[in-house]
C-alpha positions in Angstrom: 27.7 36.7 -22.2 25.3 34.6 -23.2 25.5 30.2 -23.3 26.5 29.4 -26.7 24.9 26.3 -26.7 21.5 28.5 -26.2 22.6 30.9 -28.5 23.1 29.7 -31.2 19.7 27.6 -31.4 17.0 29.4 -33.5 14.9 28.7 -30.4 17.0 30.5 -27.6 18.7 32.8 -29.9 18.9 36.7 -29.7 15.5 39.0 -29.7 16.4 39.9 -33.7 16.4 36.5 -34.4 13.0 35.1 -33.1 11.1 36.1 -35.8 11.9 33.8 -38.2 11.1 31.0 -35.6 8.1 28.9 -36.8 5.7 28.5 -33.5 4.1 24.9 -34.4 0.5 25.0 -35.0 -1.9 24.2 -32.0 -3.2 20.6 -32.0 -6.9 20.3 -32.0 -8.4 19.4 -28.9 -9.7 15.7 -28.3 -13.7 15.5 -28.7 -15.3 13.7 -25.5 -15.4 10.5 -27.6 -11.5 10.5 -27.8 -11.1 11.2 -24.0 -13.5 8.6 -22.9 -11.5 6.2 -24.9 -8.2 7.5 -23.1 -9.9 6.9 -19.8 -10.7 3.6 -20.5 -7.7 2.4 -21.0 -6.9 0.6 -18.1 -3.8 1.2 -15.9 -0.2 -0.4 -16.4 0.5 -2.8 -13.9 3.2 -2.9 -12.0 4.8 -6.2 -13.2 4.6 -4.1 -16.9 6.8 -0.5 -15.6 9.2 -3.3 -14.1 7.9 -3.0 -10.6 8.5 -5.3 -7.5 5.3 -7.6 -7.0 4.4 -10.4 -4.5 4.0 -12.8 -7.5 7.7 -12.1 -9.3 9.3 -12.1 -5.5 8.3 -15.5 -5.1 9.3 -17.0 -8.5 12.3 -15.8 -7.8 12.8 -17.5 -4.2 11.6 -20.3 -5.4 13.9 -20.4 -8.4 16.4 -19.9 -5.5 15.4 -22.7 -3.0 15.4 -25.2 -5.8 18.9 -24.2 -7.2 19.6 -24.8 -2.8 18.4 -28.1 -2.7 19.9 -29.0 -5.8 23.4 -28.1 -3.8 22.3 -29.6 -0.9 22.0 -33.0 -2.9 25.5 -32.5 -3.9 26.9 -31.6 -0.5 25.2 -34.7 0.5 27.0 -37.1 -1.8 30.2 -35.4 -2.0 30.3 -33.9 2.0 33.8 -33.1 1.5 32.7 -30.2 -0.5 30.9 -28.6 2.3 34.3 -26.5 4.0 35.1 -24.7 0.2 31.2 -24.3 -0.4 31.1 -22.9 3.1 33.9 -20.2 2.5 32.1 -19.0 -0.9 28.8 -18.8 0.8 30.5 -17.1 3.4 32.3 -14.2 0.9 29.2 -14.3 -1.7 26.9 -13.0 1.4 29.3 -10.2 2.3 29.5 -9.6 -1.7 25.5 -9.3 -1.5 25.2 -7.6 1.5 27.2 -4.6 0.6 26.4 -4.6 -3.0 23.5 -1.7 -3.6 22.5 -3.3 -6.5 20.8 -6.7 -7.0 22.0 -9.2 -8.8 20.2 -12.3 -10.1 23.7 -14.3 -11.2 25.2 -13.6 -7.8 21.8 -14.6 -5.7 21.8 -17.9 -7.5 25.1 -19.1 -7.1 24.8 -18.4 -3.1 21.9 -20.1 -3.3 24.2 -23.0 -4.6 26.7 -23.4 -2.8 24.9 -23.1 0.5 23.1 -25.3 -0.6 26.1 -27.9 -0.9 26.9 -26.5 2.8 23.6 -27.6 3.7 24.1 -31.3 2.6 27.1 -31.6 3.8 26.3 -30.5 7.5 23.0 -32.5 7.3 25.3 -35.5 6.3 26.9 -35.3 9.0 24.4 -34.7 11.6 22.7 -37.8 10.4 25.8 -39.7 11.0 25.2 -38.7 14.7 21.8 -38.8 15.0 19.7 -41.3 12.8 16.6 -39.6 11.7 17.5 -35.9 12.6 17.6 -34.3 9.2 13.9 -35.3 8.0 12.5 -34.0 11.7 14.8 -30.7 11.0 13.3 -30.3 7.5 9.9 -30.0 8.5 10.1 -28.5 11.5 11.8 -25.3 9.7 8.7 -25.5 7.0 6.3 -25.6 9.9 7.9 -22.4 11.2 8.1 -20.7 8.0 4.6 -21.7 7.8 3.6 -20.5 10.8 5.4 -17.6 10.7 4.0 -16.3 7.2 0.3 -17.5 8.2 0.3 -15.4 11.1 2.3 -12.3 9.0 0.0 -12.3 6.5 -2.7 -12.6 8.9 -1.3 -9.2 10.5 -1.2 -10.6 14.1 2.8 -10.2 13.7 4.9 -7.3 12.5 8.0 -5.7 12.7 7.4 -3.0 15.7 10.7 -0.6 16.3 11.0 -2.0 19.9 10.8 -5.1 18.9 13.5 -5.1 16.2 15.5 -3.0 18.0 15.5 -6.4 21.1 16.3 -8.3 18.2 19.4 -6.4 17.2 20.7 -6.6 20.9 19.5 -10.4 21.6 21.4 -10.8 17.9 24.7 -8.7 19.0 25.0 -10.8 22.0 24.6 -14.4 20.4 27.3 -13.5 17.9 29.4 -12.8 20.6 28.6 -15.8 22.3 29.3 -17.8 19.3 32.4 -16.8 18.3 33.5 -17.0 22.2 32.7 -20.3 21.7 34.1 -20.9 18.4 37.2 -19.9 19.4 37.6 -22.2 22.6 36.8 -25.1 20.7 39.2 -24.2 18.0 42.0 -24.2 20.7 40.7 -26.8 22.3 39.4 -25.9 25.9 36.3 -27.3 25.6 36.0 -30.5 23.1 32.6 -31.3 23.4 30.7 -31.5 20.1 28.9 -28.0 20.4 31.2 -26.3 23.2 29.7 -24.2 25.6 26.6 -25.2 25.2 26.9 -28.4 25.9 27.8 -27.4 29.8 24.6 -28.0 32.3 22.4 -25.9 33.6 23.7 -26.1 37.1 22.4 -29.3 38.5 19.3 -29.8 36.1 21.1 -31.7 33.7 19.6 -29.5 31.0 22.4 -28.4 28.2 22.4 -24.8 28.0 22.2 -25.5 24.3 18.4 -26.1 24.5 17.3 -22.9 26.1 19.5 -21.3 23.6 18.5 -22.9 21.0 14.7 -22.1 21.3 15.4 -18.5 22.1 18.0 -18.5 18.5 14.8 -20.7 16.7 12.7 -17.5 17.9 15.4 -14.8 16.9 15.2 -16.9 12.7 11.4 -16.5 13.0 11.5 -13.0 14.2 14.1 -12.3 11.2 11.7 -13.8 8.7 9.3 -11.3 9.7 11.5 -8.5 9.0 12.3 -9.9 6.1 7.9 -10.4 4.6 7.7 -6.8 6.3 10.9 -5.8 3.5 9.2 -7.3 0.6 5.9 -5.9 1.3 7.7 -2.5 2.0 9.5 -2.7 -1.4 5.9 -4.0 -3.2 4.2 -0.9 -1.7 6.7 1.8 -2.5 7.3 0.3 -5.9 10.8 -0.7 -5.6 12.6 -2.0 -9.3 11.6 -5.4 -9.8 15.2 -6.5 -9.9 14.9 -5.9 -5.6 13.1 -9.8 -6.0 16.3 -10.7 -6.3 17.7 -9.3 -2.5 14.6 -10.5 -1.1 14.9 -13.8 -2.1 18.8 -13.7 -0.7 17.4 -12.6 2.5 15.2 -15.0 3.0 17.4 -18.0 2.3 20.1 -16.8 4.6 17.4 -16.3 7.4 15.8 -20.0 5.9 19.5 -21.7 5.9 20.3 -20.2 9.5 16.5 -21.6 10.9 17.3 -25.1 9.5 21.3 -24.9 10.7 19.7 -24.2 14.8 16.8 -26.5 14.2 19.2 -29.4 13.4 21.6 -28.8 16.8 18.5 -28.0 18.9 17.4 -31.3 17.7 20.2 -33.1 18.6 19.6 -33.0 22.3 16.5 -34.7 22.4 17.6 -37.5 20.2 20.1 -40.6 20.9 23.3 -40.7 19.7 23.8 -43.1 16.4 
């Protein structure tokens, strides 16, 4: 019983048929002229098969940053936008971070509407703190900075053991903050950062400042994982659409650096 779809094709047919099959003539083959010329031809790239590259990945998280302080402007002006923006950004990273696929429509608008998040938290911190937000700004650009200078340098990576502290260091300060959250919520505690505004036994020192260099470490360390995916996804030749997740990844880790830089801040400064 043979396939019919095979069958009845004058190339798969039955052993009376094949005769009248016509066997296609044999092409010449190329003189040494014609394969020199082939040889020369020099390879595709990979920004032409629609590969990830270092150059598109950037464009695109720079498209990204500037579509984030373009919403931060907003947030700034209108900080009463910052609680909605905060509950998209919140369901738009879920949406991203269990979507397999990338997508460039869904990237930018996070990039948006954290961005109005953004202004509207630094609004209010420089309500309370005169001066905070510039010093906040650049020191989260000189960590980036230092942080890719000394990645692309290779004197950092992403070692197993090393990720695998930061996943348990990162486990326990989620736990600590929604702890946290929660008693300020029902109002035990109604300082303006909670817990970790309580001293270090006598020292005076708020245990928000020990914390918040070790959490300032943790953003660093994540921006490493995250130049360690993109030059994973360059070497391996992941789609080029992937610019796209890298560029969310980094703004979340970006957004998160500037968020602890701003309440680390706030302990060294006077009030307003």
């Amino acid at each position: 019983m043979a396939n019919p779809a095979f069958s009845q094709s004058p190339a798969f047919g039955n052993p009376g048929n094949r005769a009248s099959v016509a066997v296609p003539p044999v092409p010449p083959a190329p003189s040494a002229s014609e394969l020199d010329a082939q040889f020369a031809i020099p390879a595709a790239t990979a920004d032409q098969t629609g590969r990830m590259t270092y150059e598109d990945t950037i464009v695109k998280t720079v498209v990204s940053f500037a579509l984030l302080v373009a919403g931060a402007a907003i947030g700034w002006v209108v900080p009463i936008l910052g609680l909605p923006a905060a509950i998209a950004g919140f369901v738009l990273a879920l949406v991203l971070i269990f979507r397999r696929k990338p997508s460039a429509p869904l990237t930018l608008s996070y990039a948006a509407v954290e961005g109005i998040f953004v202004g509207a938290i630094s609004f209010f911190f420089s309500t309370m703190w005169a001066g905070i937000v510039p010093m906040a700004v650049f020191g989260t650009l000189g960590v980036v900075g230092i942080t890719l200078a000394l990645f692309a340098s290779g004197k950092i990576r992403a070692t197993k053991r090393a990720t695998q502290i930061f996943l348990v260091a990162m486990v326990g300060y989620l736990a600590f903050s929604l702890v946290n959250l929660v008693l300020m919520v029902t109002g035990v505690t109604d300082s303006v950062f909670g817990l970790r505004d309580a001293t270090i036994g006598n020292t005076g020192i708020p245990w928000g400042v020990p914390l918040g260099i070790l959490v300032v470490l943790l953003a660093a360390y994540s921006l490493v994982i995250d130049f360690e995916q993109v030059k994973v996804g360059v070497q391996r030749g992941a789609p080029r659409a992937f610019g796209w997740t890298a560029a969310f990844g980094i703004i979340l880790t970006v957004v998160w650096l500037y968020l602890e830089m701003l309440r680390l801040l706030s302990y060294f400064m006077p009030r307003s």
